[in-house]
C-alpha positions in Angstrom: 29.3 18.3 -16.1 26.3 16.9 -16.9 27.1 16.0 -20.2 30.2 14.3 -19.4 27.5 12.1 -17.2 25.3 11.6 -20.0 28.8 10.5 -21.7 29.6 7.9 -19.5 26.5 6.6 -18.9 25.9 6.1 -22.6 29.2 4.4 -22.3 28.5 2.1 -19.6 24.5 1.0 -21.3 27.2 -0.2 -24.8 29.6 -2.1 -22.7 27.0 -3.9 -20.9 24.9 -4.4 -24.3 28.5 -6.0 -25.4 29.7 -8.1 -22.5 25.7 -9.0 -22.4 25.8 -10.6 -26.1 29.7 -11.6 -26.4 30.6 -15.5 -25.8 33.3 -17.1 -25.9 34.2 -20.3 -28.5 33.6 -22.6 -25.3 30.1 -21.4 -24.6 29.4 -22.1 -28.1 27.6 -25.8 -28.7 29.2 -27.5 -31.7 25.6 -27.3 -33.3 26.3 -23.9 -33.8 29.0 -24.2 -36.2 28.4 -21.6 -38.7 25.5 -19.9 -37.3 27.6 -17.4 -34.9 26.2 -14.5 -37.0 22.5 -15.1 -35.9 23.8 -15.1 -32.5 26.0 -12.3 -33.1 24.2 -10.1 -34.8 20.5 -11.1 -33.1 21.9 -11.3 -29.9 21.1 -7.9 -28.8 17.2 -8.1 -30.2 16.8 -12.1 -28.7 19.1 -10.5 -25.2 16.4 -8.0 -25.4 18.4 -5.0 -25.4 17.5 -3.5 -28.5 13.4 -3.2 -29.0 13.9 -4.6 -32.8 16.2 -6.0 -34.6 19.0 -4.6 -36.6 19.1 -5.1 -41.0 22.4 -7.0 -40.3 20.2 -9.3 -38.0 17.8 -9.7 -40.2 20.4 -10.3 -43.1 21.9 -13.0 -40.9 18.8 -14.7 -39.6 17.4 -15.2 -43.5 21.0 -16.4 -44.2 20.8 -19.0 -41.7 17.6 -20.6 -41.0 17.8 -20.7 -45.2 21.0 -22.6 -44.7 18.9 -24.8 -42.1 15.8 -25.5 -43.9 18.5 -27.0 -46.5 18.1 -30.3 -44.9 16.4 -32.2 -42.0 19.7 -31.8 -39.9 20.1 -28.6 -40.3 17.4 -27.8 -38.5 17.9 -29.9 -35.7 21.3 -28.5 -35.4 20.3 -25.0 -35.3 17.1 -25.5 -32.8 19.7 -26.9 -30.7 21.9 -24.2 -31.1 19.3 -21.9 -29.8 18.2 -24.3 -27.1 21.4 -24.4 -25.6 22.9 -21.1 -26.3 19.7 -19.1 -25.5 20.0 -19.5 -22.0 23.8 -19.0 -21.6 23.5 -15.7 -23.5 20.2 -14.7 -21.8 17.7 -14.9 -24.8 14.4 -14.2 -24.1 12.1 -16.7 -25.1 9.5 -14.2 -27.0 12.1 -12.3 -28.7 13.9 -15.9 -30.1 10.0 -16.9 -31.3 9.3 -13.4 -33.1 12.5 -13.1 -34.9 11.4 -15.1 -38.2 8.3 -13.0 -38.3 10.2 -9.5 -37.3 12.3 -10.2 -40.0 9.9 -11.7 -42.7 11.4 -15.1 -42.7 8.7 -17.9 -43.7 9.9 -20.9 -41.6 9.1 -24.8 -42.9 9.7 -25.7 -39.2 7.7 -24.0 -35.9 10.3 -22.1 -34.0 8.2 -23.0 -31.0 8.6 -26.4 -30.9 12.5 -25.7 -32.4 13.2 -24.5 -29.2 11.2 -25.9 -26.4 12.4 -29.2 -28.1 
């Protein structure tokens, strides 16, 4: 019996880490076009529900803030992604600023100022 508690417990903790991180296309600022994986993938470190971020996190991360440090506007575009999707999907503001240094990514742009704006 208690197992079968354990069970559903451990089932209830992953459907709340889902429903915590999932958003739908509306919630989504058109800033963010292209960079759903960061906030797919990062969502559960920068939700803080997991303690450190996952490889395919840190494989998404590199593969957009590289896409953003491209150009001038892609930079604006994806500190306002994270300014106005943090909130909506419950980012914590420390684990949005650790991220590029969790996952070794050398910024050309402050992520402070990127997302205080």
């Amino acid at each position: 019996m208690g197992e079968k508690t354990f069970l559903a417990l451990v089932m209830f903790v992953m459907a709340y880490g889902l429903a915590a991180t999932t958003f739908t296309v509306s919630q989504i600022p058109p800033s963010c076009n292209g960079d759903e994986s960061l906030l797919t993938f990062c969502g559960p470190y920068m939700g803080n529900i997991h303690p450190n971020p996952t490889s395919d996190c840190c494989k998404a991360a590199t593969s957009v803030f590289d896409k953003a440090m491209g150009t001038g506007q892609g930079i604006r575009d994806l500190c306002n992604c994270l300014r106005v999707a943090g909130p909506v999907l419950r980012f914590q503001k420390e684990k949005m600023l650790s991220l590029p240094d969790v996952c070794r990514i050398k910024l050309s742009f402050s992520m402070e100022l990127c997302i205080e704006g």
